[in-house]
C-alpha positions as CSV (number, residue, x, y, z in Angstrom):
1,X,-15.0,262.9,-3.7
2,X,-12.1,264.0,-1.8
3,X,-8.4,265.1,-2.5
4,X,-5.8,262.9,-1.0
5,X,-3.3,265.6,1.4
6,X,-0.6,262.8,0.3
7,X,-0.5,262.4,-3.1
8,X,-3.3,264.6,-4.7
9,X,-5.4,261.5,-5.8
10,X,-9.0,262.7,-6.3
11,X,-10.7,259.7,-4.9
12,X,-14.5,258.6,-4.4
13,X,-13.9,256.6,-1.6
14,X,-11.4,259.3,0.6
15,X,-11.3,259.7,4.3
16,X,-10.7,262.5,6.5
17,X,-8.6,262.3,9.6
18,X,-8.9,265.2,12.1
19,X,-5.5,265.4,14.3
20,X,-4.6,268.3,16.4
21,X,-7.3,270.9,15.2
22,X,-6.3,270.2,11.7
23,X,-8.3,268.0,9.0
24,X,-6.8,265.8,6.8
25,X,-8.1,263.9,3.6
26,X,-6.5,260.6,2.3
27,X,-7.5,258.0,-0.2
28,X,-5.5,255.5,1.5
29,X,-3.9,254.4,4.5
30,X,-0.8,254.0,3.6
31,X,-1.1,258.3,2.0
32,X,-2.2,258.7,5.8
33,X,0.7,257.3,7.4
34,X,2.4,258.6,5.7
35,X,1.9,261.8,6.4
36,X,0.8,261.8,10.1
37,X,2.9,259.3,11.6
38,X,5.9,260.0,13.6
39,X,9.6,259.1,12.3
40,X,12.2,257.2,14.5
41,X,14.7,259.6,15.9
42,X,17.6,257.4,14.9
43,X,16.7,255.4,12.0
44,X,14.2,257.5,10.4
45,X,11.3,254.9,9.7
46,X,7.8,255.7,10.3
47,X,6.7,254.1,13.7
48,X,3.5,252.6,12.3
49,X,3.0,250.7,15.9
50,X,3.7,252.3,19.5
51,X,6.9,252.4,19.4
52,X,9.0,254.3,22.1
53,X,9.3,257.4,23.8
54,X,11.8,259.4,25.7
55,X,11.8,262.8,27.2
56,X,9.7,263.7,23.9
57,X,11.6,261.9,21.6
58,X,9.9,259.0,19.5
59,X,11.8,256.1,18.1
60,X,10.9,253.0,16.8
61,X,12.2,250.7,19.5
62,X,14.2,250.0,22.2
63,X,17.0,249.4,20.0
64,X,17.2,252.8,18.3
65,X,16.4,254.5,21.5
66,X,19.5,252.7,23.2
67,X,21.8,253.6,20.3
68,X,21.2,257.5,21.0
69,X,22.0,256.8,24.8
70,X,17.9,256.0,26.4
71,X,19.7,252.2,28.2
72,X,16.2,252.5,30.0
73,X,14.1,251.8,27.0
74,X,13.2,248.1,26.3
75,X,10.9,246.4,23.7
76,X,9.8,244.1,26.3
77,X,10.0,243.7,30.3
């Protein structure tokens, strides 16, 4: 059994994610993202899918990455 890093949930079924030298036990996927994924720069929702990124900064689409000034950044080509 494993400890979720999330929510504390001491689950039979838990899963361990190793990301950037550190290790990481969930009991869900949803307790793992979570945690580990990245937040849009403007709106503030998890980027769950690529998303975007400019000179380091992540956002969850063109959109957002437009409205803080990156004209550049499209959704599509």
């Amino acid at each position: 059994m494993g400890v979720c890093t999330s929510c504390g949930n001491d689950y039979d079924k838990a899963f361990e994610v190793r990301l950037g030298g550190h290790s990481y036990t969930f009991d869900c996927f949803e307790c793992a993202a979570h945690a580990l994924a990245p937040t849009c720069s403007n709106c503030g929702l998890r980027i769950l899918g690529h998303g975007v990124e400019a000179q380091g900064v992540m956002f969850c689409s063109g959109s957002c990455a437009r409205v803080q000034g990156h004209s550049e950044l499209r959704d599509r080509v």
